[in-house]
C-alpha angles and dihedrals in degrees: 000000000000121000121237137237112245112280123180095013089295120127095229138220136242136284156151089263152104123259115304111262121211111294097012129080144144137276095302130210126204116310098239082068122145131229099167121156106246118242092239087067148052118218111227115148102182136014119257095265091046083109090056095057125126113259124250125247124253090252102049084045093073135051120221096023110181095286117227124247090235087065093050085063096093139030114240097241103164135354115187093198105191097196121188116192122197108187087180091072093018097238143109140237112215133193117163135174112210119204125201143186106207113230107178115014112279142189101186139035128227125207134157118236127153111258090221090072092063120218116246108174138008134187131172111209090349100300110112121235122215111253091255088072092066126047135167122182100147104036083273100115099205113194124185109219114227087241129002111269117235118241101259088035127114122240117190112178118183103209112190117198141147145190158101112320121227108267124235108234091194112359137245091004075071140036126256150052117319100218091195134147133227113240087263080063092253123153111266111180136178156150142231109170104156097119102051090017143213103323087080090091115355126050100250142142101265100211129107088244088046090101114144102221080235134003125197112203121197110194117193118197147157118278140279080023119108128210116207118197154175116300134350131351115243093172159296126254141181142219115167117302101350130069135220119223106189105192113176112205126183125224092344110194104239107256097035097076102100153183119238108172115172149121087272134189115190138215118209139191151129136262122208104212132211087242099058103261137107113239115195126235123207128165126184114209137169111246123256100059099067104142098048090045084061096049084048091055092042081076103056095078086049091054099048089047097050082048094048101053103041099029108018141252121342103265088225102048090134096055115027162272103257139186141180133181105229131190087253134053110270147295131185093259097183101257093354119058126196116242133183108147094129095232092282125176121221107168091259096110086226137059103267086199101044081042090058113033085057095054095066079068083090103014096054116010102036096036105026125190104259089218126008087256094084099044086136087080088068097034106030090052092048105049091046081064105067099059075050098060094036080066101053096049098039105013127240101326092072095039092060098043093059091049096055087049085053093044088050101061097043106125107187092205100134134357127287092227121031097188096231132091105268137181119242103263103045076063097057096028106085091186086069095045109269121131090236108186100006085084089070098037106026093036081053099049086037083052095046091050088056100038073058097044092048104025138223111307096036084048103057096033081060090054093043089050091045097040097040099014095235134063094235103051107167118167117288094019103089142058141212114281132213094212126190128194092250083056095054092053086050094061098036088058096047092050094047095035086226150105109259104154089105085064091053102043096043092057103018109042103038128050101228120087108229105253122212124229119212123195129177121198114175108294093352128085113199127199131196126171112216119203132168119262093022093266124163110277107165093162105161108241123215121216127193106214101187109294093351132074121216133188121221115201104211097192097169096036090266122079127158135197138204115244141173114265088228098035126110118257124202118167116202102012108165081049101236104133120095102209140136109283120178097208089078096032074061086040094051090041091050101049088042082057088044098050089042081052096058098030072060103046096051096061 
């Protein structure tokens, strides 16, 4: 996920997403919210010459580009990336072996690469090709095979480039390294390239569903720098003044294989889990700040905890949970999350960003969006989890709080889910169309409104079918899924035995929340949703008379209740229904004319 910038007055939460337009935002916390740089480090996201960089192509721009027939030829079974980094001139040294099943009969191999990391070398299955057999002129490396490969048949290509890798301006609300220094003036590197994806700096299919079954990463630095990474740690070597981090990651999602280069000190530590095994801890950290790194670290078993019992067990119990501080705000690297938050308190009692970030463990790595298009499967979940896990540390009162935040910074300008396949950032862009942030705020109170309609144990054995693909997941028992919205309304329906399209077409498929329309004639309340398009809407509507709570069916979209002429009436009280209010549609008018005030009043 990628934070936002402040909307509607609220200091906002993280993401993977571009910068907040007006009216949308993240999961916020409170507004007194910190983001202050801590004093261990110093805060600088791009070398001086990052302006003078050469531009990226179209096609290395945006993730999940319609993705030619010729790639779907083969299945991403290994990639052995040896990455250099040289912080000094700001640039990388690549070699990677790519392995492939071939799944339809195929004379050429497609891979994305950005074009400003020029190739040097390639070989297929160790015999090297002239340099007229590859070519890469739109960030598309196209390389003609020697013979066409059988289907059935195994395709390895060793592909050698180097560069200097696309700079992030502002990370992660854009793709690319972050060439940055601690306060003592050491090298502190890393990467966020879930925008623009993984072709900034390793040769990859850049789709959701471009996952390699394993990855082995080999990071050279200088020394005495360390270079955590996904996965597990096979070893360190040496070889005179540089030093080699293998990490070994399963199933990593694309763009969250990443770089982490710095002067680290590392916490470590166990988990007993629920489910019998012992999951490792580790967190990187940059000295100075020990003593709020450990508090930090003293929440991991909370979290994991908090994950195991509603959701189930941690997908990567036999590797690791893993965390790094990084010189940007955060991103869902796959077992070791990124993490610069700066220690702040917010009055949440837990990190919002550390909360977050690891719930894409499951909403993201472990159950990945098919297609770009249904990005509110990672971002809605896990936003919604966060109101979830407020309650279970501080009770109702927090839980709500965060809820009315998330209700406040819906915007309702497009559609959640388009229906079409669509790249990363159409999705986050709302001038082109996307919802943006409306898949974290509007997908959670979308999601709060069904865990209500059908109610707890229906609720979380749909998410449990849809994360791990089955209603008993135990370690070692699952495997990673590719999930669609469709999907997601399948499963919903078999768990629940009913209908439920209506739900998901109403919020999901259309832009405009239903608004219900609420009528009182003498001794008789009636109630009418009203949806665009006409289309069925039969949500069950509670309704508070004085001290009792009834349920109107609303089976037809209209219900009515006697009530006294002199009770008190209170619809919605337990605050469950996502629907058009015009009280915050006031509220978001009023801070736009206040921020206009102020953008005015500064010139």
């Amino acid at each position: 996920m990628r934070p936002s910038l402040p909307a509607l007055g609220f200091a906002i939460a993280l993401s993977c997403m571009p910068p907040a337009q007006a009216g949308s935002a993240t999961a916020p916390p409170p507004a007194h919210a910190s983001s202050a740089t801590s004093p261990a480090v110093l805060s600088v996201g791009r070398s001086a010459d990052s302006k003078a960089q050469p531009p990226l192509t179209a096609l290395t721009k945006d993730s999940g580009t319609p993705e030619p027939a010729e790639q779907k030829r083969v299945h991403f079974d290994h990639a052995e990336l040896h990455i250099a980094v040289h912080p000094d001139t700001q640039s990388i040294d690549g070699k990677a072996t790519l392995d492939f099943s071939v799944l339809e009969t195929t004379d050429v191999l497609l891979v994305d690469l950005d074009r400003n990391l020029p190739v040097s070398a390639v070989s297929v299955d160790g015999q090297p090709l002239p340099a007229s057999a590859w070519r890469n002129p739109e960030g598309r490396l196209r390389i003609q095979l020697p013979h066409a490969v059988a289907k059935g048949g195994k395709l390895s290509a060793t592909i050698v480039y180097g560069g200097k890798p696309h700079v992030a301006k502002m990370a992660p609300w854009d793709g690319g390294f972050v060439w940055s220094h601690t306060k003592d003036g050491q090298p502190w590197v890393g990467s966020a390239v879930e925008g623009e994806g993984c072709d900034l700096f390793w040769p990859c299919v850049d789709q959701p569903d471009g996952k390699p079954d394993l990855v082995d990463l080999y990071v050279t630095v200088p020394k005495p720098l360390a270079a955590p990474g996904n996965g597990v740690l096979i070893g360190v070597s040496d070889e005179g003044n540089t030093r080699t981090w293998h990490w070994r990651a399963k199933h990593p999602t694309t763009y969250a294989i990443s770089i982490n280069v710095g002067p680290y000190q590392e916490l470590k530590g166990e988990y007993k889990s629920r489910y019998g095994n012992t999951i490792p801890l580790q967190y990187w950290y940059i000295a100075g700040e020990e003593e709020k790194a450990k508090q930090l670290f003293a929440e991991f078993p909370h979290m994991l905890d908090f994950f195991e019992a509603k959701i189930g067990p941690y997908p990567w119990g036999d590797e690791k949970m893993g965390v790094v501080e990084t010189p940007y705000e955060g991103m869902e690297h796959q077992t070791i999350n990124a993490y610069g938050n700066h220690y702040a308190k917010d009055g949440n009692g837990f990190d919002w960003l550390l909360q977050h970030e690891f719930s894409h463990e499951w909403f993201g790595n472990q159950m990945t969006n098919a297609n770009w298009d249904d990005m509110w499967l990672h971002e809605g979940f896990a936003t919604l989890m966060q109101p979830l896990y407020a309650r279970y540390l501080d009770g109702d009162a927090a839980y709500y709080a965060w809820l009315v935040r998330l209700r406040e910074i819906i915007g309702n300008r497009y559609p959640v889910v388009s229906g079409q396949p669509r790249t990363e950032e159409a999705v986050y862009d709302d001038s082109r169309g996307g919802p943006g942030q409306d898949i974290y705020n509007k997908g959670a109170m979308m999601l709060q409104t069904l865990h209500h309609l059908i109610g707890d144990k229906a609720f979380y054995d749909s998410i449990r079918e849809l994360v791990y693909g089955r209603p008993d997941p135990k370690p070692g028992n699952f495997v990673p899924q590719y999930r669609t919205t469709a999907d997601y309304m399948r499963i919903v329906d078999q768990v629940t035995g009913k209908k439920l399209d209506w739900f998901f077409k109403v919020y999901l498929y259309q832009a405009a929340l239903p608004k219900l329309d609420v009528q009182r004639h003498g001794d008789t309340l009636d109630l009418r949703w009203q949806v665009t398009g006409d289309l069925p809407f039969p949500m069950p509507v509670e309704v508070q008379v004085d001290d009792a709570v009834h349920t109107v069916a609303m089976a037809d979209g209209h219900g009515s209740l006697a009530v006294p002429a002199d009770a008190l009436v209170t619809i919605d009280p337990h605050s469950v229904l996502l629907r058009d209010e015009p009280r915050i549609t006031e509220y978001q008018q009023w801070m736009r004319q206040q921020r206009a005030q102020r953008k005015a009043a500064q010139k």
